[in-house]
C-alpha positions, 0 to 999 in steps of 0.5 A: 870379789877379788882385785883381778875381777874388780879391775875388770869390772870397773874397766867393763863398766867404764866403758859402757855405763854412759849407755847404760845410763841412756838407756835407763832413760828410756822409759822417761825423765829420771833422778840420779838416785833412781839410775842407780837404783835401775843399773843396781837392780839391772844386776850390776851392782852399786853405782857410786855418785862419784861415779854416775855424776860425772857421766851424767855432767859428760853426757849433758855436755854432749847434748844427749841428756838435761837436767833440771833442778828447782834446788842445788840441793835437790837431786838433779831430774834427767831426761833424754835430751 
């Protein structure tokens, strides 16, 4: 991929991978692992925890999604709020 595709994607996806992770959600509460998973099986490729997190936390601050985890060291389970 070269840097000009790279620069647009990454743009394209900042602005849309907040919905895309909602609607990830749809079908039922979730993992971070597993949104991953779905958005890279969707065809777009890996999503970095570094990247996924924080708009989980975002998303979770605005009331749209929760999370529950028995473990901080346990992966997060994420449903629609």
């Amino acid at each position: 991929m070269s840097p000009m595709t790279a620069d647009r994607r990454a743009s394209w996806l900042k602005g849309v991978l907040d919905l895309l992770v909602l609607a990830s959600l749809s079908e039922g509460e979730s993992y971070g692992y597993q949104i991953a998973r779905t958005l890279a099986d969707a065809g777009l490729g890996q999503i970095k925890g570094g990247t996924l997190y924080p708009v989980l936390n975002r998303l979770e601050e605005a009331g749209l999604l929760a999370t529950e985890s028995d473990s901080p060291d346990l992966d997060r389970l994420i449903s629609v709020g």
